[in-house]
C-alpha positions as CSV (number, residue, x, y, z in Angstrom):
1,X,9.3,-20.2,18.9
2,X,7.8,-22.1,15.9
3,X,4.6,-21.3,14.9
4,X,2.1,-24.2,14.8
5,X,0.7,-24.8,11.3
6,X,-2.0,-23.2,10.1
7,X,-5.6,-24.9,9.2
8,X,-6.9,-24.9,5.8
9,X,-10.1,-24.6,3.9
10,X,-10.6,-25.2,0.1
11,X,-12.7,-23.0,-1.8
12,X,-13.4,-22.6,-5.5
13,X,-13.1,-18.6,-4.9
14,X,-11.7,-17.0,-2.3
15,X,-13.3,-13.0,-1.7
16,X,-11.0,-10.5,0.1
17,X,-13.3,-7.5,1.2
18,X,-17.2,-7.3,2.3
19,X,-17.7,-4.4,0.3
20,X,-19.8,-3.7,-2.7
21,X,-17.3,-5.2,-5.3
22,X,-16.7,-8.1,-3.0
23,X,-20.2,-8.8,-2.1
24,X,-21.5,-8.1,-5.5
25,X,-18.8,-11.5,-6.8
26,X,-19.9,-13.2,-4.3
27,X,-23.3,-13.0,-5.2
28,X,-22.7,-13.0,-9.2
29,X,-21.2,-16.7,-8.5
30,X,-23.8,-18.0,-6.7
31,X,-26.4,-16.5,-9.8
32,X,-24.0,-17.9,-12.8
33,X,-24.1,-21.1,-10.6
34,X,-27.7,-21.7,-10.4
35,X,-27.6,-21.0,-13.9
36,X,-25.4,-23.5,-15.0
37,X,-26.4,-26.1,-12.9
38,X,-22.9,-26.4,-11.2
39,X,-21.9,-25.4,-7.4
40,X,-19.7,-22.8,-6.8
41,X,-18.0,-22.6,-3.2
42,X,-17.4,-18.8,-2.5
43,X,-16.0,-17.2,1.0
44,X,-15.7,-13.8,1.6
45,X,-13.7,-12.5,4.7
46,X,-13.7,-9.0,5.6
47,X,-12.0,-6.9,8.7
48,X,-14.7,-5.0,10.0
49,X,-16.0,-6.6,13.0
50,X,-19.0,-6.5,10.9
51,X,-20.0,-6.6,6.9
52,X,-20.1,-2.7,6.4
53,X,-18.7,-2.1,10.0
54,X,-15.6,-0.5,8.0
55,X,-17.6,0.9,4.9
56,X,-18.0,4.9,4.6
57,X,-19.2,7.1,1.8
58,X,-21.2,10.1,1.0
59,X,-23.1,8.7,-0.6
60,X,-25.1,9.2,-3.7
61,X,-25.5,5.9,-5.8
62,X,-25.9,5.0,-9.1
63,X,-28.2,2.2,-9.2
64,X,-27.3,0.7,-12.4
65,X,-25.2,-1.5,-10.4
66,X,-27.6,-2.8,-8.4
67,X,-30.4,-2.9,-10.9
68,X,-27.9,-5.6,-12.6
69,X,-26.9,-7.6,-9.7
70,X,-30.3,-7.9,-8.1
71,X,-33.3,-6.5,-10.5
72,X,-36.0,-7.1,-7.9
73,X,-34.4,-5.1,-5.1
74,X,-36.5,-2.1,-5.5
75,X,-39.2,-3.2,-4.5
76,X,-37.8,-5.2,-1.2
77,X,-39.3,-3.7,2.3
78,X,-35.7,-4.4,3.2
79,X,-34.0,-2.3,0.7
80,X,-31.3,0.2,1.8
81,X,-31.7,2.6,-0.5
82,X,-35.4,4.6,-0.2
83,X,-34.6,8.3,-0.8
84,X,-34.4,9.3,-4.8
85,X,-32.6,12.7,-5.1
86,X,-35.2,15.7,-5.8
87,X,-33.0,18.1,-6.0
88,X,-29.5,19.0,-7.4
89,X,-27.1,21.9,-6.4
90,X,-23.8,22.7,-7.3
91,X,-22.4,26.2,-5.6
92,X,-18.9,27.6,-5.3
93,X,-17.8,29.1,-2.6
94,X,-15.7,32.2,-1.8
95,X,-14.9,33.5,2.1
96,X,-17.9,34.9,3.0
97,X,-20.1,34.4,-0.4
98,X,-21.0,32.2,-2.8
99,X,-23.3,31.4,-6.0
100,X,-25.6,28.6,-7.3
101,X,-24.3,27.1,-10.8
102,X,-27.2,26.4,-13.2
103,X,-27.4,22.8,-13.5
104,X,-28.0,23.1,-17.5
105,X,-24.1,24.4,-17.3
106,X,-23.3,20.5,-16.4
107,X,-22.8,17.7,-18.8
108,X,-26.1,15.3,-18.6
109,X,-23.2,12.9,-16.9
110,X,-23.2,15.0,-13.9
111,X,-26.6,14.9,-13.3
112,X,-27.9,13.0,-10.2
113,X,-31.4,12.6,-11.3
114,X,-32.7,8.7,-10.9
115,X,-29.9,8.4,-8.0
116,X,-30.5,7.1,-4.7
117,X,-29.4,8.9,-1.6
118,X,-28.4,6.9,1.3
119,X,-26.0,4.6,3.6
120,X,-23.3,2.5,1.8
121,X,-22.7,0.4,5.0
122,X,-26.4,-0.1,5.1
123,X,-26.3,-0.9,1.2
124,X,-23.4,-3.6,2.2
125,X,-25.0,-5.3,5.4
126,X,-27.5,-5.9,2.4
127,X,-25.6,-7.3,0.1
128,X,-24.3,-9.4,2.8
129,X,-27.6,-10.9,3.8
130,X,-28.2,-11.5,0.2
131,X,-24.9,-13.3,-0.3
132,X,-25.4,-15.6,2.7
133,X,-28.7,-16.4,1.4
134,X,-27.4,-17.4,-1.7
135,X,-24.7,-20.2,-0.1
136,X,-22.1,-17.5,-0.1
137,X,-19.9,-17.8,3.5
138,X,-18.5,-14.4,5.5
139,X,-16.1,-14.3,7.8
140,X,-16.4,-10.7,9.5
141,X,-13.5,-9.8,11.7
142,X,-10.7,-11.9,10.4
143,X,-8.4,-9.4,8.4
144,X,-6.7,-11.0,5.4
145,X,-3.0,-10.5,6.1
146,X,-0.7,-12.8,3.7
147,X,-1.5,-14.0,0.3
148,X,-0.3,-17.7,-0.4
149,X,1.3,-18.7,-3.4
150,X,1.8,-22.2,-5.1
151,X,5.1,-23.5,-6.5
152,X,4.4,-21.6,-9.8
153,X,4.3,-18.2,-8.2
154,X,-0.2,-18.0,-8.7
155,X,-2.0,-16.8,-6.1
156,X,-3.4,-19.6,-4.3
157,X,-5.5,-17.8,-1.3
158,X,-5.4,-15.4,1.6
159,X,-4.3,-16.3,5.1
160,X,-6.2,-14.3,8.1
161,X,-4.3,-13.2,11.2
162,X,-3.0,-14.5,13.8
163,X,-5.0,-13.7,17.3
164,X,-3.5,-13.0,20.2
165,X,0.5,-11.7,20.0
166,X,1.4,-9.1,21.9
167,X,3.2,-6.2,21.7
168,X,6.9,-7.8,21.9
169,X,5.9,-9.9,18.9
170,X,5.3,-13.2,20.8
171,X,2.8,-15.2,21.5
172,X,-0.1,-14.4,24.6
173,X,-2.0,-17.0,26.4
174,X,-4.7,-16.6,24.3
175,X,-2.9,-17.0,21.0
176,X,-4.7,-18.4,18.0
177,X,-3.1,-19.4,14.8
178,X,-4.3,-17.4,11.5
179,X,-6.7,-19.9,9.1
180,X,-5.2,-20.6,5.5
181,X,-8.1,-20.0,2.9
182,X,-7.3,-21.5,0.0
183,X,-9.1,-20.9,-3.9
184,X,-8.9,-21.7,-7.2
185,X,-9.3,-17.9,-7.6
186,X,-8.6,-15.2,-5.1
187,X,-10.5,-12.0,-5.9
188,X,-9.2,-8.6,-3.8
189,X,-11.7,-5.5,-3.0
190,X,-10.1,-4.1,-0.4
191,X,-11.4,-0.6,-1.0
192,X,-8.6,2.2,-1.6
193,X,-5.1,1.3,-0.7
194,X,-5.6,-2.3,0.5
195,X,-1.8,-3.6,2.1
196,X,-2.3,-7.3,0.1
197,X,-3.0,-5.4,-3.2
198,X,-0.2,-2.8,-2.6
199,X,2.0,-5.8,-2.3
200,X,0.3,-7.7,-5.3
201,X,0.7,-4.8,-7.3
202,X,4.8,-4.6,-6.9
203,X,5.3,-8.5,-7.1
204,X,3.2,-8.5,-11.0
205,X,4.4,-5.4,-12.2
206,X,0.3,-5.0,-12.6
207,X,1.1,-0.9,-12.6
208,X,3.7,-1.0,-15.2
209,X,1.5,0.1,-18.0
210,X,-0.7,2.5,-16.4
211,X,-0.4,6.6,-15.0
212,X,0.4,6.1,-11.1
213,X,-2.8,6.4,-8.4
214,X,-3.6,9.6,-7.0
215,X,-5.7,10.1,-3.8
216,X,-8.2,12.6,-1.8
217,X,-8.8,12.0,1.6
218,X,-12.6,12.0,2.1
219,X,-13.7,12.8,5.8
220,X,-17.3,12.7,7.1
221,X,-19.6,13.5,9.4
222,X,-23.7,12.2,10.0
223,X,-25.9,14.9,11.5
224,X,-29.5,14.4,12.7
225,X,-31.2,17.7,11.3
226,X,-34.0,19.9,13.0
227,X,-37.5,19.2,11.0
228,X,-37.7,22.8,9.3
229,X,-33.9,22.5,8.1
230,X,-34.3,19.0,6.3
231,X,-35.3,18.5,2.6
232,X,-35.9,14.5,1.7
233,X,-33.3,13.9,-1.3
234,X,-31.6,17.1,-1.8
235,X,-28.5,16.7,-2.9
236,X,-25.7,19.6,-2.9
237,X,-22.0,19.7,-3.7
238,X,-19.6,23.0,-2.9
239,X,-15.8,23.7,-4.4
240,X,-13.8,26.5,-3.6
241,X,-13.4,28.0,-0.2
242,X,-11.9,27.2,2.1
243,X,-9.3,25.5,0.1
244,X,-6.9,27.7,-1.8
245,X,-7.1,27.6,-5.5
246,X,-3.7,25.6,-6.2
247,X,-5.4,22.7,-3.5
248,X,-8.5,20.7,-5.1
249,X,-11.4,19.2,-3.3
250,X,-14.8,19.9,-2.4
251,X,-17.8,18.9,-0.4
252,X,-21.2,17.5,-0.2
253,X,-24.6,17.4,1.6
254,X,-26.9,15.3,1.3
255,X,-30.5,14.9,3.0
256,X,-31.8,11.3,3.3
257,X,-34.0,8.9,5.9
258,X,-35.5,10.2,8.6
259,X,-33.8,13.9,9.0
260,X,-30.6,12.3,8.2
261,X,-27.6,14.7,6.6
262,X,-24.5,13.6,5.5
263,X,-21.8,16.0,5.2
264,X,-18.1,16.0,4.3
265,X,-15.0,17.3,3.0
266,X,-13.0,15.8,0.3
267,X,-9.4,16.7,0.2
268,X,-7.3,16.0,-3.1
269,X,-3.7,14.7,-1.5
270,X,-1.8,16.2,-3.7
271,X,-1.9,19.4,-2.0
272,X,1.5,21.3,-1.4
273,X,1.6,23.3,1.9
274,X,2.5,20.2,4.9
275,X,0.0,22.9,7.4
276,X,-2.6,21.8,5.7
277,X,-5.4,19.8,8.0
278,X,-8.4,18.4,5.7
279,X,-10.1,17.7,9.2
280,X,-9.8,21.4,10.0
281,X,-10.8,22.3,6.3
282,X,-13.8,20.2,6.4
283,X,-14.4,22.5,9.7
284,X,-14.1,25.5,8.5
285,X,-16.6,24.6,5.5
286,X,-19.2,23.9,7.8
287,X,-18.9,28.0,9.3
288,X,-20.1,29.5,5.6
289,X,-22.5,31.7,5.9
290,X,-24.2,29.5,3.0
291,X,-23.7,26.2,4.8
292,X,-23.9,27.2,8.4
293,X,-27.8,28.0,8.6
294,X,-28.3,23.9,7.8
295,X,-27.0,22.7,11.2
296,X,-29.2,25.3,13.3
297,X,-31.2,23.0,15.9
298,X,-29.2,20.0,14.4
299,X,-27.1,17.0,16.6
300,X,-23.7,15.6,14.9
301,X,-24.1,11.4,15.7
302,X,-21.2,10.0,13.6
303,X,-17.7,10.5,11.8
304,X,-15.3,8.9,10.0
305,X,-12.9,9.0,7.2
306,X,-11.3,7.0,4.3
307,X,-8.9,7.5,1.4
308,X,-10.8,7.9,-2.1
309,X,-9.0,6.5,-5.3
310,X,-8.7,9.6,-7.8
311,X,-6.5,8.2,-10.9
312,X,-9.6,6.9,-12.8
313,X,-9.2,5.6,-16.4
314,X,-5.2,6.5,-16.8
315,X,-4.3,4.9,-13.3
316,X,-6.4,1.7,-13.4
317,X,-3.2,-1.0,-13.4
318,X,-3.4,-4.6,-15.0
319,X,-6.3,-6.2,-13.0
320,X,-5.5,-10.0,-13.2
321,X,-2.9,-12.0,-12.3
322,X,-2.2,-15.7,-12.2
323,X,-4.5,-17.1,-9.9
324,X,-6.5,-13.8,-8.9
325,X,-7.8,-10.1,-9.7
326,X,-8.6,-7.0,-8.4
327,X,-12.2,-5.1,-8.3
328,X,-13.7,-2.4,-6.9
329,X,-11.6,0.9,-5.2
330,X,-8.3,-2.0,-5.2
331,X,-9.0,-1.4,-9.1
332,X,-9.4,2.5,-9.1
333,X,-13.1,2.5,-10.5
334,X,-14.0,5.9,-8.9
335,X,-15.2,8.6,-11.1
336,X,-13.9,11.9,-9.2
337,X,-16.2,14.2,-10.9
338,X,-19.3,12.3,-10.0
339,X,-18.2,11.6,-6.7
340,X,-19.4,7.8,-7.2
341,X,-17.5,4.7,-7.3
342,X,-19.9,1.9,-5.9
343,X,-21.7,1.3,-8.8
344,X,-19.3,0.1,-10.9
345,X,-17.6,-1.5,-8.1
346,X,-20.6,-3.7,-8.2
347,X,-20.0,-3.7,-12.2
348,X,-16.8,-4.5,-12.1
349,X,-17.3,-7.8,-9.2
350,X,-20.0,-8.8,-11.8
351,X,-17.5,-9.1,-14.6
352,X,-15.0,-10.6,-12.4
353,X,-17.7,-13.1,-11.2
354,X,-18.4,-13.6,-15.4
355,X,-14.9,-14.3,-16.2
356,X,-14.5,-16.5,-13.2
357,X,-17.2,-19.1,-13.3
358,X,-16.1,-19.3,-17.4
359,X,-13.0,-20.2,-16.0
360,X,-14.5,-22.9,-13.6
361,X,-16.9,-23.9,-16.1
362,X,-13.8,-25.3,-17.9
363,X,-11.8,-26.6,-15.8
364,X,-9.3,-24.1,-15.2
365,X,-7.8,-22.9,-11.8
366,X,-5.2,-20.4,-11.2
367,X,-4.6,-18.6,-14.3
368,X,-5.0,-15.1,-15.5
369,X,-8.6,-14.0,-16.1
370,X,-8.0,-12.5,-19.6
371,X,-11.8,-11.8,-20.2
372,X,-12.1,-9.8,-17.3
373,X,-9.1,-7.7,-18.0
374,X,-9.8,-7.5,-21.8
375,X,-13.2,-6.3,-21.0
376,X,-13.8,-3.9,-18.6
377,X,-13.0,-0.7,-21.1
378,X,-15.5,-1.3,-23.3
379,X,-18.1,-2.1,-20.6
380,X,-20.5,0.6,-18.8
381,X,-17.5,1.2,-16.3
382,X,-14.9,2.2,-19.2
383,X,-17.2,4.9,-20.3
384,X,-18.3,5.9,-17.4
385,X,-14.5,6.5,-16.9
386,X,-13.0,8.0,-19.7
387,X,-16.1,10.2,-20.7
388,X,-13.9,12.3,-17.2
389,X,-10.4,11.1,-17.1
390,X,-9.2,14.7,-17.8
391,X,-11.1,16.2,-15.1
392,X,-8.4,15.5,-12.6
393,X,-5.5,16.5,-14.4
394,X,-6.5,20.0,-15.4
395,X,-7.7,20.3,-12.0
396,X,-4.7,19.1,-10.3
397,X,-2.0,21.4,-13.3
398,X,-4.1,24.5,-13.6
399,X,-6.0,24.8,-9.7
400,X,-10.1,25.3,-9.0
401,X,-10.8,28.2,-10.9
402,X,-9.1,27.2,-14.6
403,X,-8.9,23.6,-14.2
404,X,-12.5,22.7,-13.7
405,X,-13.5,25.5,-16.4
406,X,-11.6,23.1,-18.9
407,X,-12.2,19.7,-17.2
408,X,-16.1,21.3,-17.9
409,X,-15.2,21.9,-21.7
410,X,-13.5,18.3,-22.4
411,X,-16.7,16.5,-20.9
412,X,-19.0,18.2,-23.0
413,X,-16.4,18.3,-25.7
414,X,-16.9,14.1,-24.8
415,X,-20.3,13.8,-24.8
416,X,-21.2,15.8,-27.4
417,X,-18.1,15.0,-30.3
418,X,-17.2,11.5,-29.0
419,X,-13.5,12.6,-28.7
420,X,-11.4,14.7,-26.1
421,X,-9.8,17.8,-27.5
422,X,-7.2,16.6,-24.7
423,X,-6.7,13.7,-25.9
424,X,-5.3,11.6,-22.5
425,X,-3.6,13.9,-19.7
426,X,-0.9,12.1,-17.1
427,X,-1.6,13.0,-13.8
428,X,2.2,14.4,-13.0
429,X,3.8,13.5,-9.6
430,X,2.6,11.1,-7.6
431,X,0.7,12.4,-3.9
432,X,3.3,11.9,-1.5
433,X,5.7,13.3,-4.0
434,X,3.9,17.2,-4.2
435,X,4.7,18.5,-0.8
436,X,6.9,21.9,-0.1
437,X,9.6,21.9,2.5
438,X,7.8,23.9,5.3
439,X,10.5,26.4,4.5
440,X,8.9,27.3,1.2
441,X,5.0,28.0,2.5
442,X,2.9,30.6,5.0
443,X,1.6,28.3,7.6
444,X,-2.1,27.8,7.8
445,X,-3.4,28.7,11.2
446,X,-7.0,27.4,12.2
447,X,-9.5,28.4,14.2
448,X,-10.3,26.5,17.9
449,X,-13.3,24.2,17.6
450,X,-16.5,25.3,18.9
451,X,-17.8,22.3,20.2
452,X,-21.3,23.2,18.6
453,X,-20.6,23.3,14.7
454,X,-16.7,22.8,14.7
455,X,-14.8,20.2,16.5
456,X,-11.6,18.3,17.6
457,X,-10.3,15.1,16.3
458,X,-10.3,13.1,19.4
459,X,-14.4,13.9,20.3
460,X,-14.6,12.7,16.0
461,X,-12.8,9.8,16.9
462,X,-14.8,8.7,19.6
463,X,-18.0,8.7,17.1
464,X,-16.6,6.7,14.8
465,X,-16.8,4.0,17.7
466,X,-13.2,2.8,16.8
467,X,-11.3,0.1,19.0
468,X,-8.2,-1.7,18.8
469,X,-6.9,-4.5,21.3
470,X,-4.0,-2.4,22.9
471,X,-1.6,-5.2,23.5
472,X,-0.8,-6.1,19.6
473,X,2.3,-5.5,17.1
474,X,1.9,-2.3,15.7
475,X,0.0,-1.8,12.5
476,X,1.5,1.4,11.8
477,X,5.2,0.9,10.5
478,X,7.6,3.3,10.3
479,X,10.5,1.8,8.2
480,X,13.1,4.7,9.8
481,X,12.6,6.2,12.3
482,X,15.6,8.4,11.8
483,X,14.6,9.7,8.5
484,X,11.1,10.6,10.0
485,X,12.7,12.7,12.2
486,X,15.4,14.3,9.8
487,X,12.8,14.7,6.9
488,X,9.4,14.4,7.9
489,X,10.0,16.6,11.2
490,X,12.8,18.8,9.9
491,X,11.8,19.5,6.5
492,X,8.3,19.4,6.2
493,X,7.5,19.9,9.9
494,X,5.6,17.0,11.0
495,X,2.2,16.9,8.2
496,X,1.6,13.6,9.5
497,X,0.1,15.4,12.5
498,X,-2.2,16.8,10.1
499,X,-3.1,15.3,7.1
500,X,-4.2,12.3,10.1
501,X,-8.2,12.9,10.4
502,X,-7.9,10.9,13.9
503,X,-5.1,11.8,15.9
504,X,-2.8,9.3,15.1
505,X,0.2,10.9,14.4
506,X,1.8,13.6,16.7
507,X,5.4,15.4,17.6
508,X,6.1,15.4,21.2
509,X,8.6,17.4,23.2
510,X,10.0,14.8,24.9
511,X,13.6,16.2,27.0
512,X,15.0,12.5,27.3
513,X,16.2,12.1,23.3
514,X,18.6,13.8,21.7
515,X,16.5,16.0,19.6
516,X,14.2,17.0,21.6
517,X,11.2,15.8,20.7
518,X,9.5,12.1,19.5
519,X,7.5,10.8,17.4
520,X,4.5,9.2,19.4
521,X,2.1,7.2,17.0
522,X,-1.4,6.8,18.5
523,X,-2.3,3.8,16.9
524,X,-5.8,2.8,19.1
525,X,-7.4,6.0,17.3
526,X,-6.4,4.8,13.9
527,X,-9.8,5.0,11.8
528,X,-7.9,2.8,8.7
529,X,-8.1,6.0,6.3
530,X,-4.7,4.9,4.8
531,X,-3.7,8.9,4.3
532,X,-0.3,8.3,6.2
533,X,0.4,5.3,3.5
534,X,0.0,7.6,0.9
535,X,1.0,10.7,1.3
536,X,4.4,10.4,4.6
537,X,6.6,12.2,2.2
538,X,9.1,9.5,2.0
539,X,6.7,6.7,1.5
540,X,8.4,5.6,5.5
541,X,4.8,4.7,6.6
542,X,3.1,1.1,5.9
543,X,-0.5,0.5,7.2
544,X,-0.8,-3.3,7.6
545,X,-4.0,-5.2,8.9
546,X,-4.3,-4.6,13.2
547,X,-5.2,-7.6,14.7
548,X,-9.0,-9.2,14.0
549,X,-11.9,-7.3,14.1
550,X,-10.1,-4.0,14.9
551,X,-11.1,-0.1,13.7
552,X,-14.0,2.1,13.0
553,X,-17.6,0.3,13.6
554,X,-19.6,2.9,11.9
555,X,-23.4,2.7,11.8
556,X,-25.3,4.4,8.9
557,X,-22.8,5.7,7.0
């Protein structure tokens, strides 16, 4: 059946993502255009069914980002952002004990003091409203899912989905034909692992210069605390236990609102042992006897989970291309040991925005936005990056223990002499590339949820108020489904069934095939983490956009 063609709309910038990078160009246009007395045309489309519907982080953020973008926001009744942090704790944790790190033993870097504690997807649906305010036009719940290109090969815009095909592949009743969006510039922030940058990333070689990504797998959880268990603005941040030394990750807490805590688990995916759960690690690290006392008297109201971009400085890839860029997590802009990558998400849509009305401002359209690229290193978010670019890498080579002892050393070694005694570390294999044949490891055996502290991925799931139309292609791929089984299954015995935070993935006895069992994908419960994209160890599983507004809705987090 021939598709009908699709409609079109002309834009001088098309935005891929309503998150803080994409909101934060779309705004930046809309400013550099009132100040140069031209007008801009800026759309932003975003998946969520929502603008932050999809967005989850801790989160503690830097508001240097914001203080840029919109210097009067602190004193707006409608700010998202009204708990400072008052306190700052780092511990690390063994089985049943633990200590309290001085914070003078932490680079001032680390320090969270002049932070704000709060919700990111509450920070977003702001931006949002400011955007539209400003001219800018959102489109939630259309998922970008094709970039166009002109006859020269530049990116010329995004296409959304198409609506209504079924399962088979053909066309419902109620089939809709995707929208063509196009822009003299295309700008992509689609957060960690987005499918149209993966793809953009392959087709301009824009990783040919730079270290490969690395990943953690960040999975949370939103409590409502009892009155005498809740401190306004107290930050705290655990490593150690109950990971193993040789796995890296760690976790945070943080009091904000009205006897709000946010707590999770943050799971670096290039761990070895294919047992390994970060759901159930984040589980257990709730049952410390140093962490436990928190949730007496307390009610557990939301969940979700996401991929975190870990390369930093080393791994950030060429960010332009002819006709686009990327910003934001698409870019790699997190600093791991800070645990905070929105602000200079923000920063970096800012630049983009720079570079791109420059462009318009002269008549150009569809070329490579050389001051953006050229200038990002020497800007806040360069030094923000390589002040800790060696944190990961002596984490990741030497384990908890030693590496963080030396990734301490080189950022005061950093901050005080200017210069790394490290010089620049590569980050060794990629993710997917570090697991051991199940053959080669002692099984990790967890603990039954309690129902009360601890708890099961499918009640998690159901929090995160994640939906999918049931009768659509699948947006979970498997390329072979006969290596799955021979590798994935066989040799590594099935991690997909537990690296998955939402239930996604499971082995089946199933008497009717020839081996036994299948491989039954779960694909309604799918909470867009990307984990299985990363870190299947064949690289056999692509996440691609489900069909419009589909996924997590998550409030407050």
């Amino acid at each position: 059946m021939a598709l009908p063609e699709r409609e079109s709309m002309d834009f001088d910038v098309v935005v891929v993502g309503a998150g803080p990078a994409g909101l934060a160009t779309a705004i930046r246009l809309k400013q550099r255009a009132a100040e140069i007395g031209e007008e801009i045309s800026v759309v932003v489309v975003e998946k969520g069914s929502e603008v932050g519907a999809h967005i989850l982080s801790g989160a503690v953020i830097d508001p240097i980002g914001l203080d840029r973008l919109l210097p009067e926001w602190r004193t707006d009744p409608e700010r998202p952002l009204k708990t400072e942090v008052q306190r700052d704790e780092f511990m690390m944790l063994t089985k049943n004990s633990g200590i309290t790190l001085p914070n003078l033993f932490f680079p001032k870097l680390m320090s969270n003091h002049g932070n704000f504690v709060g919700s990111l997807s509450n920070t977003c649906k702001y931006l949002g409203a400011q955007a539209e305010a400003l001219g800018v036009e959102i489109y939630p719940g259309f998922p970008a899912s094709e970039v166009l290109f002109d006859e020269n090969g530049a990116v010329a815009g995004i296409a959304t989905g198409d609506l209504g095909i079924g399962k088979s592949g053909e066309p419902r009743d109620d089939y809709t034909r995707g929208m063509e969006l196009r822009g003299k510039y295309t700008v992509f922030g689609e957060g960690a692992r987005g499918n149209l940058t993966k793809g953009l990333i392959q087709r301009f070689e824009l990783n040919r210069h730079s270290d490969h990504f690395k990943y953690g797998l960040g999975v949370k959880e939103l409590w409502q605390l009892a009155p005498g268990k809740f401190e306004p603005g107290l930050v705290q941040h655990t490593m150690g236990w109950p990971l193993p030394n040789k796995a890296g990750g760690g976790s945070w807490l943080y009091h904000f609102d009205d006897h709000l805590l946010s707590v999770g688990f943050v799971t670096h995916l290039n761990y070895e042992n294919p047992t390994l759960s970060p759901f159930e690690e984040f589980q257990r690290f709730k049952t410390h006897p140093m962490i436990a006392e928190t949730f007496e008297g307390a009610k557990r109201i939301g969940y979700g989970a996401r991929a975190i971009m870990e390369g930093g400085w080393q791994s950030v890839p060429k960010l332009v291309f002819p006709g686009g860029c990327l910003v934001g997590c698409s870019a790699g802009f997190v600093n791991v040991p800070r645990i905070k990558g929105s602000h200079n998400a923000i920063l970096s849509g800012m630049q983009a925005a720079d570079a791109i009305a420059d462009a318009l401002k002269a008549g150009r359209a569809g070329d490579e936005l050389t001051a953006y690229e050229a200038g990002w290193r020497e800007s806040p978010i360069g030094q923000d990056l390589k002040a800790v670019r060696n944190v990961k890498p002596l984490w990741s080579k030497y384990g908890t223990l030693v590496g963080v002892g030396l990734g301490g050393i080189d950022m005061w070694a950093t901050s005080i002499l200017g210069a790394s005694p490290f010089g620049t570390l590569s980050h060794g294999k990629p993710d997917h590339a570090c697991l051991k044949p199940l053959s080669e490891v002692t099984p990790i055996v967890y603990p039954k949820p309690d129902g009360k502290l601890t708890f099961d991925r499918l009640s998690s799931v159901y929090l995160s108020n994640t939906n999918h139309e049931e009768d659509q292609p699948p947006h979970l791929k498997v390329r072979d489904m006969e290596l799955q089984k021979r590798s994935e299954h066989d040799v590594y015995g099935g991690p997909s069934g537990r690296y998955c935070p939402a239930g996604v993935y499971e082995w089946v006895e199933d008497s009717s095939t020839s081996d036994g069992v299948r491989y039954q994908i779960n694909a309604q419960n799918c909470v867009h983490c990307k984990t299985c994209d990363i870190k299947d160890p064949n690289q056999n599983i692509d996440w691609v956009t489900p069909e419009g507004p589909g996924g997590p809705n998550y409030p407050n987090m």
